[in-house]
C-alpha positions in Angstrom: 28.6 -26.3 -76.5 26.7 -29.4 -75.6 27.3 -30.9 -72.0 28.2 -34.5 -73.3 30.7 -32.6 -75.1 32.4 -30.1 -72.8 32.7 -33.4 -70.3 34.7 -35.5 -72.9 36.8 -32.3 -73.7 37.6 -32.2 -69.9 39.1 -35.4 -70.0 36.1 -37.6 -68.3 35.6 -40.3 -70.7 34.3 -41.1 -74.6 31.1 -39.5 -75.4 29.6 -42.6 -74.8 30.5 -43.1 -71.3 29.8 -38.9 -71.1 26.4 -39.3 -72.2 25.7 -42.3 -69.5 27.0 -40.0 -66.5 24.6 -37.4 -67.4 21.7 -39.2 -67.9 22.7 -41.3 -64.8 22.0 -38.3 -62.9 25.8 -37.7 -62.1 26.6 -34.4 -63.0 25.8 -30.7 -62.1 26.3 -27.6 -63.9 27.3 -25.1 -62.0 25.7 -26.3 -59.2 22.1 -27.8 -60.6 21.9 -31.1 -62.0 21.3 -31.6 -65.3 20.1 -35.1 -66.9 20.0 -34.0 -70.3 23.6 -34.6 -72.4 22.8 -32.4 -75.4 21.7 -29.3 -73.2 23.6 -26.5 -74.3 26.5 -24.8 -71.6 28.4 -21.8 -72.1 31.8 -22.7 -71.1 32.7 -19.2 -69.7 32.5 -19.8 -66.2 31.3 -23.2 -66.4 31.9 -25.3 -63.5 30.9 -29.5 -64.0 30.7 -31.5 -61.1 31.1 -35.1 -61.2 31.4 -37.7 -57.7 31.0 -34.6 -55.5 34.5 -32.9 -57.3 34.3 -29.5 -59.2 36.3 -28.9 -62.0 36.2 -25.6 -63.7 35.7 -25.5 -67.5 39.4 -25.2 -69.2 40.2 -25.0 -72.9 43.3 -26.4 -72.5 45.5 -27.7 -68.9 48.5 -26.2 -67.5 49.5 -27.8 -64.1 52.1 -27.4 -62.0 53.5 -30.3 -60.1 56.0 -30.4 -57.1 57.6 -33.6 -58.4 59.2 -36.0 -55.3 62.2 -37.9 -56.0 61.7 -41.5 -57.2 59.4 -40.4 -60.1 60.4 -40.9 -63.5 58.5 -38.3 -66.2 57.6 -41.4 -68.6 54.3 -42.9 -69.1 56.3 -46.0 -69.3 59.1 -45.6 -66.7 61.7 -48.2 -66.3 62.2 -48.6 -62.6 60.5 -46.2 -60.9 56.9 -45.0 -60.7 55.3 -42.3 -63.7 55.1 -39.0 -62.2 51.5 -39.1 -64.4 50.0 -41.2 -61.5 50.2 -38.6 -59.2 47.9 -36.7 -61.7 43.7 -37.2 -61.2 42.0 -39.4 -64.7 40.8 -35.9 -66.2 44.4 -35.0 -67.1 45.4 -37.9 -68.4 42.5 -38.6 -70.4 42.7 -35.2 -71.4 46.4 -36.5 -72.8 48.8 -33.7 -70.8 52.6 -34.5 -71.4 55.7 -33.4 -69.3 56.7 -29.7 -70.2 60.7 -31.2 -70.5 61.5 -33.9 -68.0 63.5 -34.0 -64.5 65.3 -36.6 -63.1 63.7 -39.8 -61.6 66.0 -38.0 -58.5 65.4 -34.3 -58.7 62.6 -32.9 -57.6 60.9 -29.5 -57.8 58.6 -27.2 -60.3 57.6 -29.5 -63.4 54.9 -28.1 -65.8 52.5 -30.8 -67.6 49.9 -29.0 -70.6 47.7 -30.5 -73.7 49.1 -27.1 -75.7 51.3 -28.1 -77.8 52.0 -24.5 -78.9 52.9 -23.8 -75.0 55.1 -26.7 -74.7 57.4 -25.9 -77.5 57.9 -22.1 -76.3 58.9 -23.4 -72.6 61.2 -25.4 -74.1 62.8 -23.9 -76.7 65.9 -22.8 -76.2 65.4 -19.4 -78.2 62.3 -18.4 -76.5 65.0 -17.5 -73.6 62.7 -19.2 -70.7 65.3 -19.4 -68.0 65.4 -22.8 -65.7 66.4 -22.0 -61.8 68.1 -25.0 -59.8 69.7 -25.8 -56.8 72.2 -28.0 -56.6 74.1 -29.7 -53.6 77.4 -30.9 -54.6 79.5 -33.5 -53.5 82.7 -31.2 -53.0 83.2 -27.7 -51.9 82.5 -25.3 -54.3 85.5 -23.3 -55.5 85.7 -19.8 -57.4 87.4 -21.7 -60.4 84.4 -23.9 -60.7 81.7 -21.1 -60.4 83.4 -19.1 -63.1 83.6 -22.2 -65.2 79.9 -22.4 -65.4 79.6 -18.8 -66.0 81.4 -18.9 -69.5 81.1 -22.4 -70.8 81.9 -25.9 -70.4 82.5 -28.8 -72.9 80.3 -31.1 -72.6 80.5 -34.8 -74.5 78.4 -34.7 -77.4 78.1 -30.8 -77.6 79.7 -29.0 -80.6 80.4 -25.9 -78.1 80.9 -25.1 -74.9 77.9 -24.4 -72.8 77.5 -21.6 -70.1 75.2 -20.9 -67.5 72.7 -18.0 -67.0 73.6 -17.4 -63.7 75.5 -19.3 -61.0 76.0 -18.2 -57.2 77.1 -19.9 -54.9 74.7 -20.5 -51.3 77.2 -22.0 -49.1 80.4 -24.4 -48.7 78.6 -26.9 -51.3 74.9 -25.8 -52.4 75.0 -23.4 -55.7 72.0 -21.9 -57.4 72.0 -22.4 -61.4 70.2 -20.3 -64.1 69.8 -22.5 -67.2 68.1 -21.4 -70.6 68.4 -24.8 -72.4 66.5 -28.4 -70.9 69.3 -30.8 -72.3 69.8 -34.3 -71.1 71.0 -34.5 -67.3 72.4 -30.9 -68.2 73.3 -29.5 -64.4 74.7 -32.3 -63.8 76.8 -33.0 -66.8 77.8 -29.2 -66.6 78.7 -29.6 -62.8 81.0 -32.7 -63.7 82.8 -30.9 -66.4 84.2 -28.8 -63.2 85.2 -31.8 -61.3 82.6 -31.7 -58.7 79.5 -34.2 -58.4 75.7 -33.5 -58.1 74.7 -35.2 -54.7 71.0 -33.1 -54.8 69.0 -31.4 -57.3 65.7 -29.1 -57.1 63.9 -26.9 -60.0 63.2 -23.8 -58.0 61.4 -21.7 -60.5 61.0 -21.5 -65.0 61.1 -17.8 -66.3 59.6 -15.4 -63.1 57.7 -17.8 -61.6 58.8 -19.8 -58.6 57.6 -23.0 -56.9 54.9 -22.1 -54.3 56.4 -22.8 -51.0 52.5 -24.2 -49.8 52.7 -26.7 -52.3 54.1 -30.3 -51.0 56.3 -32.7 -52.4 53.1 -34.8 -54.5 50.9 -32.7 -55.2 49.8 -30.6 -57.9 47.6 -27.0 -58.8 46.8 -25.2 -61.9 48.3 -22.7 -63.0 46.2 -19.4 -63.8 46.8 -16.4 -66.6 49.2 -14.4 -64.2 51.1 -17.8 -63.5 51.6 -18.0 -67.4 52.6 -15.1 -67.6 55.4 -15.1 -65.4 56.4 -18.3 -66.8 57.0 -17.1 -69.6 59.4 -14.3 -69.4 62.7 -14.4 -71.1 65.5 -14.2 -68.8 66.7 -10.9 -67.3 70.1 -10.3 -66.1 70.7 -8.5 -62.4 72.1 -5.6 -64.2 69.6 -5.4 -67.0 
């Protein structure tokens, strides 16, 4: 692969403006600089380093965000800021898109990829990709509305009722919910159907993997084989 080329497929600019950083004397490969734009790289192992930052070569993105409240997951948002500004210009340019959305007001894991083949099969609800939340409700959790969301609630709009994976309670009014569909404002539609309210909501973990305790409210990491991986994974009953 020409350099000019693996740049722009990274995300850092037309091959015009690729061309100009390289013979500008701005980038290294794997440590050495290199002023020539058609010099051939082997993108196995390639690292390109642009402005003093490093970015190791990647066929496609997956990135894991720990999204803050306040964000909306909209390149256009309506009255809050785009969760895509707290992403670097690489990934954008590179065009990632929300793997399904949260809440401008829950926070947690949220996934953002270019593959569109990777997207569909997080989403889908018959790949079986389980969604783990926590809620805080407004009232005390009862046993009444814990079984509720364990075999199925009506909910407006839905031709059957919908049950949960999993529910547990945690204490008086925090309750842990296993999900395998991503439909609109779902915990919290399910939760009203019981009579309670949603005052706090957090995405703890999709399929086996959950949100790194290390990474803060903001910020964002890739996510490696093994992280896909565990992602991935259909979800597996406590008795199965």
């Amino acid at each position: 692969m020409k350099l000019y080329r693996a740049l722009q497929s990274q995300g850092f600019g037309s091959r015009k403006v690729c061309v100009a950083q390289v013979r500008a004397g701005a980038v290294e490969v794997n440590g050495v600089l290199c002023d020539d734009p058609e010099a051939e790289v082997d993108p196995a192992g390639l690292e390109l380093t642009l402005d003093g930052v490093t970015w190791s070569y990647r066929e496609k993105a997956y990135v894991l965000m720990h999204k803050p409240t306040g964000y909306e997951c909209s390149h256009h948002p309506s009255h809050h800021q785009s969760v895509f500004a707290l992403l670097p210009p690489p990934l954008l340019q590179r065009g990632v898109q929300c793997v399904g959305r949260l809440d401008q007001d829950t926070t947690g894991l949220l996934l953002f990829s270019d593959d569109g083949q990777f997207i569909h099969r997080m989403i889908s609800p018959k790949k079986g990709v389980a969604k783990v939340y926590r809620a805080v409700c407004a009232e005390t959790l009862s046993d009444g509305m814990l079984d509720a969301l364990r075999s199925g609630v009506q909910l407006n709009d839905e031709p059957a009722p919908i049950a949960a994976l999993a529910c547990e309670a945690l204490d008086e009014r925090t309750l842990r919910l296993t999900l395998a569909e991503g439909k609109y404002h779902q915990v919290k539609r399910m939760i009203a159907a019981t009579g309670n309210r949603v005052d706090s909501l957090h995405r703890e973990a999709i399929g086996d993997y959950a949100l790194p305790a290390s990474l803060m409210p903001g910020t964002w990491r890739w996510l490696e084989s093994d992280d896909l991986i565990q992602l991935e994974q259909p979800w597996r009953s406590a008795m199965s």
